[in-house]
C-alpha positions in Angstrom: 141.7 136.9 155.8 139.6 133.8 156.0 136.0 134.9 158.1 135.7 133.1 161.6 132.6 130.4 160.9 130.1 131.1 164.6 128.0 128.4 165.6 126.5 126.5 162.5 125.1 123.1 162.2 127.4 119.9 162.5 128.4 118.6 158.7 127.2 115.2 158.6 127.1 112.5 155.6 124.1 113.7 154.0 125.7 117.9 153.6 129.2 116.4 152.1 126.9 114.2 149.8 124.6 117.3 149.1 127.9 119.2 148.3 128.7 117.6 145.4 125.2 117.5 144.4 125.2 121.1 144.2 128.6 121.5 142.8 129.9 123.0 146.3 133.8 122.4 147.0 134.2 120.6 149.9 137.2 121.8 152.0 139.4 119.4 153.9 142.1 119.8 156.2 144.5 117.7 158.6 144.4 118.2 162.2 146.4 116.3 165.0 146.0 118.0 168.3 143.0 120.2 170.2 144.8 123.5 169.4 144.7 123.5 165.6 141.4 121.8 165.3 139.7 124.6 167.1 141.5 126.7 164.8 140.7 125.1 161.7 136.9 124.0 163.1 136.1 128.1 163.8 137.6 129.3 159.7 134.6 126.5 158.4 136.6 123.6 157.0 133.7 121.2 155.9 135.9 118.1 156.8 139.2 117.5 159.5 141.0 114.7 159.0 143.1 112.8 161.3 145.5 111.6 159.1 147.8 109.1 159.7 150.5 111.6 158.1 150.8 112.6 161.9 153.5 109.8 161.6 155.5 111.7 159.3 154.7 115.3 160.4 154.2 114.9 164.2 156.4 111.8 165.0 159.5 112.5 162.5 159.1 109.2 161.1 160.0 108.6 157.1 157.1 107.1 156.2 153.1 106.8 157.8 153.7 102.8 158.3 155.0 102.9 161.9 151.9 104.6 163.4 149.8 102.3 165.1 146.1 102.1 166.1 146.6 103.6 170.0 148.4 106.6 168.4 145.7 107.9 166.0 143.6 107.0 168.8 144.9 109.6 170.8 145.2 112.5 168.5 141.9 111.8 167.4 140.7 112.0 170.9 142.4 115.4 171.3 140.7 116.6 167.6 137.5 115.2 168.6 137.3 117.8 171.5 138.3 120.9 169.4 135.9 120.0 166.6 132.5 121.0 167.2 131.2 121.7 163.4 133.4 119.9 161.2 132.8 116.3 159.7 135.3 114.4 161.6 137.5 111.7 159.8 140.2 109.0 161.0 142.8 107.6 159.1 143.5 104.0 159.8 146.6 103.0 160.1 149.0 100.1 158.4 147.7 96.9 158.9 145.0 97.6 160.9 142.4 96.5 158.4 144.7 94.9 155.8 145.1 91.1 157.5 141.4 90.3 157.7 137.6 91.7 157.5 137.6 90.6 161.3 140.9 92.9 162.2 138.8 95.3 160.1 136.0 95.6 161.9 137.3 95.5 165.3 140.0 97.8 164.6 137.5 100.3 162.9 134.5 99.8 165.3 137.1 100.6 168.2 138.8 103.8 166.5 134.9 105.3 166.1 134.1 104.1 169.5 137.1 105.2 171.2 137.6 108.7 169.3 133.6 110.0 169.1 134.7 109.9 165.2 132.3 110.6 161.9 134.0 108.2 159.7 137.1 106.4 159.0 139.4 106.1 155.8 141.2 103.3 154.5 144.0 103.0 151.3 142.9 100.8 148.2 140.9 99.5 145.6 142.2 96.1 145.0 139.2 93.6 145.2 139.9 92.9 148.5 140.0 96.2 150.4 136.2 96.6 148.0 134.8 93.5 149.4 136.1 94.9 153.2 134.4 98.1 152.3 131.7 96.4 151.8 131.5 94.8 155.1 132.4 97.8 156.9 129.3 100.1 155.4 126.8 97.0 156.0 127.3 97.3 159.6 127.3 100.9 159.7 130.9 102.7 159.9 131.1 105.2 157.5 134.0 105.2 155.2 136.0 107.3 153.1 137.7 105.2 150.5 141.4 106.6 149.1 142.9 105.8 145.4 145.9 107.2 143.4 149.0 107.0 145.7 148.3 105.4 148.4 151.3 106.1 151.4 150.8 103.0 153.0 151.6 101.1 149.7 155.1 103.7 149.6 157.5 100.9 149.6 155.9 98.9 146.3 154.9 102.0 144.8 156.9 104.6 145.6 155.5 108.4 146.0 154.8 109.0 142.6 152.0 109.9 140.2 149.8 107.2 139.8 147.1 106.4 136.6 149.2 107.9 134.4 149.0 104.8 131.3 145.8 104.2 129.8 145.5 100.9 130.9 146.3 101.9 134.8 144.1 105.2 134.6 141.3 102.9 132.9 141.3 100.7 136.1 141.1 103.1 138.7 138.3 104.7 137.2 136.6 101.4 137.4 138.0 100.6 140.8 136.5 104.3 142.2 132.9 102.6 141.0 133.4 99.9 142.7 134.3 101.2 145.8 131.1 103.6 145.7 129.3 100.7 145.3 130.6 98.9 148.2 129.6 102.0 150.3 132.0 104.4 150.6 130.4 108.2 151.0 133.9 110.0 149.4 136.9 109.0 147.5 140.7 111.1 148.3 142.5 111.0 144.8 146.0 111.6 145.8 149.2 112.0 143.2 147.3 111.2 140.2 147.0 113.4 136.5 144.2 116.0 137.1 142.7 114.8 133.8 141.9 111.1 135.2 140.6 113.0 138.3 138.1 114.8 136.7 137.3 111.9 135.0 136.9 109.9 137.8 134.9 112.8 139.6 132.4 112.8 136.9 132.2 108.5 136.7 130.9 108.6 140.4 128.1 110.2 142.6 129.9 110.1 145.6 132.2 113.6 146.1 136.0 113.5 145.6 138.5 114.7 147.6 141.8 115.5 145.7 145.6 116.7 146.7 147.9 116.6 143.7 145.3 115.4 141.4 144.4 119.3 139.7 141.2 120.9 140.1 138.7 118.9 138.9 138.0 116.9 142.2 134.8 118.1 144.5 137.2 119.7 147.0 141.0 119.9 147.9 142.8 118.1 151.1 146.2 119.2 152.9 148.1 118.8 155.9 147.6 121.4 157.8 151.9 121.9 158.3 152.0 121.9 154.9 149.7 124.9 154.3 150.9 126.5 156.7 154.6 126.5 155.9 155.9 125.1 159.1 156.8 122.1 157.0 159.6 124.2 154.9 161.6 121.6 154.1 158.3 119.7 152.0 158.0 121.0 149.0 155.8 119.0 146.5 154.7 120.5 143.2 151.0 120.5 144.4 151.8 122.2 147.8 150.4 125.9 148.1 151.7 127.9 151.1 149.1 129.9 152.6 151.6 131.3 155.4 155.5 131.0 156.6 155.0 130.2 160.2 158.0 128.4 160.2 159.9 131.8 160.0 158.0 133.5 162.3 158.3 130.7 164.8 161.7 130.8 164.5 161.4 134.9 164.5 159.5 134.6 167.9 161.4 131.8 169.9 164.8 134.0 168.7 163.2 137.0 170.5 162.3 135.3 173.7 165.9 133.4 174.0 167.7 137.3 173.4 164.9 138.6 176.2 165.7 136.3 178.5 169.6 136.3 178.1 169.2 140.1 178.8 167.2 140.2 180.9 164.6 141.9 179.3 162.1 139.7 180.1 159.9 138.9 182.3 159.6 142.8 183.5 157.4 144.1 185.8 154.4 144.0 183.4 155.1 140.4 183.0 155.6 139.5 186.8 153.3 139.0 189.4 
């Protein structure tokens, strides 16, 4: 059992950079409401992210590129007042930094504004999303950069592993340079072969963050449902279950409906 974390220091930029320095696994999780991130704050993740997978696992939607800007507002809101150690990360969402470096920085400068965030992440590598990386860290948002399979490119890519030819694995090791360079402080490799991740681990200074890209990445991300198993109908190949709460939330809810058709429940113990 994972030993409650009381009262340390916030993470900030400088400890995730350190991290890696001292070959320290950073450990990242999802979190989309007050509840869980207290939860998840108190076991000592290093980093919560507000992911914009909220659209798939909160909302129901099939894909992430429905959520908009007011809604990862709002769960990042509720995060922000559970989290009290963790580094604190927002996801934005689908075209909210992809039409210009001016939609960019407003939409970014509000979500930190609006959400008491550490940092936001964006999706891309393309010379484009470097050069509004590159804008973004000059004016001071922090930024958490994000190659491999990116969801909010699901319908040209589809959700598959990426890097896999030479040629392809050869540019993203140069794109994850590139994007250091423009400032960003970490790099999620997601859905790529864990050999090009190490690779691309070892090519930059800043730490990466990986979920189905093997162990050679400076610390692991998933969403929280996921690891929890109260997603049970995901089941990727990289996807370790740490519990089955979906069973036991069944298990539980079951139990209440028969002690209330009985009559079982509330007794006098439960009554005021």
């Amino acid at each position: 059992m994972a030993e409650e974390v009381t009262g340390p220091r916030k993470v900030g930029l400088r400890d995730i950079a350190r991290m890696k320095r001292d070959g320290q696994k950073l450990v990242v999780v999802t979190a989309y409401d007050v509840l869980f991130a207290r939860l998840v704050d108190a076991a000592g993740v290093d980093v919560v992210l507000v992911g914009d997978s909220l659209g798939n696992v909160v909302a129901g939607f099939e894909t992430t590129l429905p959520v908009t800007v007011e809604q990862m507002i709002y769960h990042a809101q509720a995060v922000r007042r559970g989290v009290k150690r963790a580094l604190l990360v927002v996801d934005m969402p689908f075209l909210s930094y992809q039409s210009s470096r001016e939609a960019a920085i407003l939409n970014c400068g509000r979500v930190l504004k609006e959400t008491e965030a550490d940092a936001v992440k964006v999706e891309g590598g393309g010379p484009e999303m470097i050069d509004t990386i590159s804008v973004l860290t000059r004016i001071g948002i922090p930024i958490v950069a994000h190659l491999g399979f990116t969801p909010q490119s699901v319908r040209t890519i589809g959700m598959r592993v990426q890097g896999r030819a030479a040629v392809d694995a050869t540019r993203m090791v140069e794109q994850a340079k590139s994007l250091e360079e423009a400032g960003a402080f970490a790099l999620v490799l997601e859905l790529i072969p864990a050999e090009l991740a190490a690779r691309i681990t070892e090519a930059v200074t800043i730490p990466t963050i990986g979920i189905g890209a093997g162990p050679g990445c400076d610390g692991q991300v998933l969403v929280l449902p996921d690891l929890l198993g109260l997603n049970d109908g995901f089941a990727p190949r990289f996807l370790k279950r740490y519990a089955d709460l979906a069973t036991a939330v069944r298990e539980a809810v079951g139990r209440f409906g028969n002690e209330v058709r009985s009559g079982e429940y509330p007794d006098a113990e439960h009554s005021n």
